[in-house]
N, C-alpha and C positions, 0 to 999 in steps of 0.2 A: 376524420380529425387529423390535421397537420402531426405527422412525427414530434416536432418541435416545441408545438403546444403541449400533446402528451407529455413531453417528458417535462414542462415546467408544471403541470398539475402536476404530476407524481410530485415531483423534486420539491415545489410547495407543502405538499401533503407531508411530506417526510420530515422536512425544514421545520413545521409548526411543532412536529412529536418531539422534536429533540429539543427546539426552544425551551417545553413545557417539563423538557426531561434533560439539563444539561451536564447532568451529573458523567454522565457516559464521556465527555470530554475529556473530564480530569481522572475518570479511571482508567481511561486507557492510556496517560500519558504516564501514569505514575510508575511504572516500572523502568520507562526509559529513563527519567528523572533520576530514578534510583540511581543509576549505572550512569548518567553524566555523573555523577556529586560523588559516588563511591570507586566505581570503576576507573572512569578516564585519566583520573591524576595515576593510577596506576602505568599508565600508557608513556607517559615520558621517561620514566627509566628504562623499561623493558625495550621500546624500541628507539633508545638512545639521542632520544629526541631533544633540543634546544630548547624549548621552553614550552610551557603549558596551553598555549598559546597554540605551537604545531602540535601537540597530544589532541587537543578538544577539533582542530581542522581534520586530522585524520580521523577521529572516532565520531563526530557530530553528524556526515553523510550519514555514516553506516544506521547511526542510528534512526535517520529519518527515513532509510527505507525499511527497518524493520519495522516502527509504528504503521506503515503502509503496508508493509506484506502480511503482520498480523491482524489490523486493524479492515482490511479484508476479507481475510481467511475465514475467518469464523461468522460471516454476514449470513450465511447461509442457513444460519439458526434462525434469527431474524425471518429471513425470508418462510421458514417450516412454522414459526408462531400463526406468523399471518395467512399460511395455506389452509392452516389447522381452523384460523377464525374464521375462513370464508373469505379474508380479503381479496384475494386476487382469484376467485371463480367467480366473485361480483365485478371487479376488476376487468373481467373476459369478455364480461355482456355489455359493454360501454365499449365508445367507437375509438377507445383510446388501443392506438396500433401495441402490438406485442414488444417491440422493440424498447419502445417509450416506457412501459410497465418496468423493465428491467433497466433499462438505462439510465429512470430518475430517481432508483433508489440508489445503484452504482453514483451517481455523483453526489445525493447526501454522506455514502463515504468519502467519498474526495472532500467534501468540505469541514468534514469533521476531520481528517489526516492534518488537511493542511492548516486549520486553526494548532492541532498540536504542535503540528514542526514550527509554523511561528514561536508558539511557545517555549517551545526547545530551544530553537535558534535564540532568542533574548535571553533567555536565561546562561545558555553557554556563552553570552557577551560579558556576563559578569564575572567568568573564569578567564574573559583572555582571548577568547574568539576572537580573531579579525574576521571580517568577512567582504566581498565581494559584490555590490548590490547587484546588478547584471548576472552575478555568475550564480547566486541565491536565485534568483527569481529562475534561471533554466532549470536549477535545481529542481526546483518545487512542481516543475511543469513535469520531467522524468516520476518526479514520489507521487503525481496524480494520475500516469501512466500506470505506475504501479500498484495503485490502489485499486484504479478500474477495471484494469485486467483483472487481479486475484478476487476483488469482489464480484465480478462477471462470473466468473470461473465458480465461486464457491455457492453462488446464487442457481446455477444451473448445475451444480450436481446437488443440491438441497430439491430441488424441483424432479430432479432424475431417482433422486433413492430413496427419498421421503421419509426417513427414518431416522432420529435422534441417535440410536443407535449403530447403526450404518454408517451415519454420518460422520458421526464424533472419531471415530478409529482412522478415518481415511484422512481427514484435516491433520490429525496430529500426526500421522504418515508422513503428508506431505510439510507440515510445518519444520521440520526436524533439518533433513538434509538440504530445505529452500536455505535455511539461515546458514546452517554450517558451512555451505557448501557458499557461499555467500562474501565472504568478504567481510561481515559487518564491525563484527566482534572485534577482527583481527585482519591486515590485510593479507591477502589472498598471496601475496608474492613472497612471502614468510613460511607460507606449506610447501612439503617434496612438490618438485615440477610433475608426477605424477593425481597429487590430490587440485595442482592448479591447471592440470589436462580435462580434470571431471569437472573441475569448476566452469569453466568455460560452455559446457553446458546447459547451466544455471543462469535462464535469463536475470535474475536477480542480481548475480555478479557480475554482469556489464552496467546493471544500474546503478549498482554502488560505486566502480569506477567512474562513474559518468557523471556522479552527486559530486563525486569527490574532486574532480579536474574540476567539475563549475565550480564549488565552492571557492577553490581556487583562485580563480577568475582564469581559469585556462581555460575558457568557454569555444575556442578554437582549436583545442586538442579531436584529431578521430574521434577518440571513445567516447565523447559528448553526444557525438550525432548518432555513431552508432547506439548507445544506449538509448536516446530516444525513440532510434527507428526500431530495435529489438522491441524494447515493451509497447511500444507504438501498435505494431505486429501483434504482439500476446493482448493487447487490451482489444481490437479488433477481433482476433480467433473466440476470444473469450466472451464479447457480445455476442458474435454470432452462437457461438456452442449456447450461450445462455436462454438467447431470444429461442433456440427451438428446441428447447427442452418446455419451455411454456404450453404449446398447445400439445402436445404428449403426456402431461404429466398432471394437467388438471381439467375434468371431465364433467 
């Protein structure tokens, strides 16, 4: 069976559960929501901003890569339900390639991220948001980079350590210093040049720089393309790390 086809059965299959189930949209946006409406008007005093307008342009990226980095992160529970129900050792015995198993549930996260940052995105137009239509849509193409990778990523260590347990400690490990270290909350160029030495590190905070020039419409800035070609990079590493933890980890 073609790659391709695989992965639009999966990505169908995936597509119906959530139709039937779309409540998961609006609980995962609900926290960001919180922190547009409560947080960001904080943001124009503190960083001496012009109007509400530049608060929601600086804080609205961040935000949509953190729905993406968490909206991610934690798929890998997902993935441990359905190992648990037999799905994907039924899954194994069908000529659908390995890749495409893990590939078409990684893009039901991209489509569930990116229905939210729409939703994000409209609703911070109500506060003031200008925005960029070119420089959104690069936007949105980096937050599905981001999604893919850390859903990759969290899919194939849910398959490597097979334990709820196990699991849960090392997610919220890596949730912690992804964000902080990040950019989202606050920009990055506001920490000692020592804390924005570590950042740099953190593919995340080239992504957030890279939301941010697009939103912009500085769609011609470096850090655009760079950030797409880093997470470009990590969503790549992260299929492959993923796709071969599959035949290793269910028998």
């Amino acid at each position: 069976m073609a790659v391709l086809q695989g992965i639009w059965l999966v990505l169908h299959r995936q597509l119906i559960q959530l139709i039937r189930n779309p409540v998961w949209i609006l609980v995962g946006i609900l926290d960001p929501v919180l922190l547009l409406l409560l947080y960001a008007p904080l943001l124009r005093q503190a960083l001496g901003l012009g109007s509400n307008g530049e608060a929601y342009a600086t804080f609205v990226p961040g935000l949509l890569v953190m729905i993406a980095a968490l909206g991610g992160l934690f798929q890998g529970f997902v993935m441990l339900t359905e190992l648990r129900a037999g799905v994907i050792e039924r899954s194994l015995v069908t000529p659908i390639p390995r890749v495409s198993l893990l590939l078409g549930r990684c893009l039901r996260d991209v489509v569930v991220v990116l229905w939210q940052a729409v939703i994000l995105t409209l609703l911070a137009l109500l506060f003031g948001l200008h925005i960029h239509v070119v420089g959104t849509l690069v936007s949105y193409a980096v937050v599905a980079l981001v999604v893919l990778a850390i859903s990759a990523f969290s899919n194939g260590l849910a398959l490597s350590v097979r334990n709820d347990a196990s699991l849960t400690p090392m997610l919220n490990s890596l949730s912690q210093p992804l964000v902080l270290l990040s950019g989202i909350l606050l920009p990055m160029a506001l920490a000692p040049l020592w804390l924005r030495d570590i950042s740099r590190w953190n593919p995340l905070s080239w992504a957030v720089d890279a939301v941010r020039a697009a939103f912009a419409g500085r769609i011609g800035d470096d850090i655009v393309w760079q950030g797409l070609v880093i997470m470009g990079a990590a969503a790549l590493l992260g299929l492959v790390y993923g796709t071969r933890q599959i035949p290793r980890s269910v028998r």
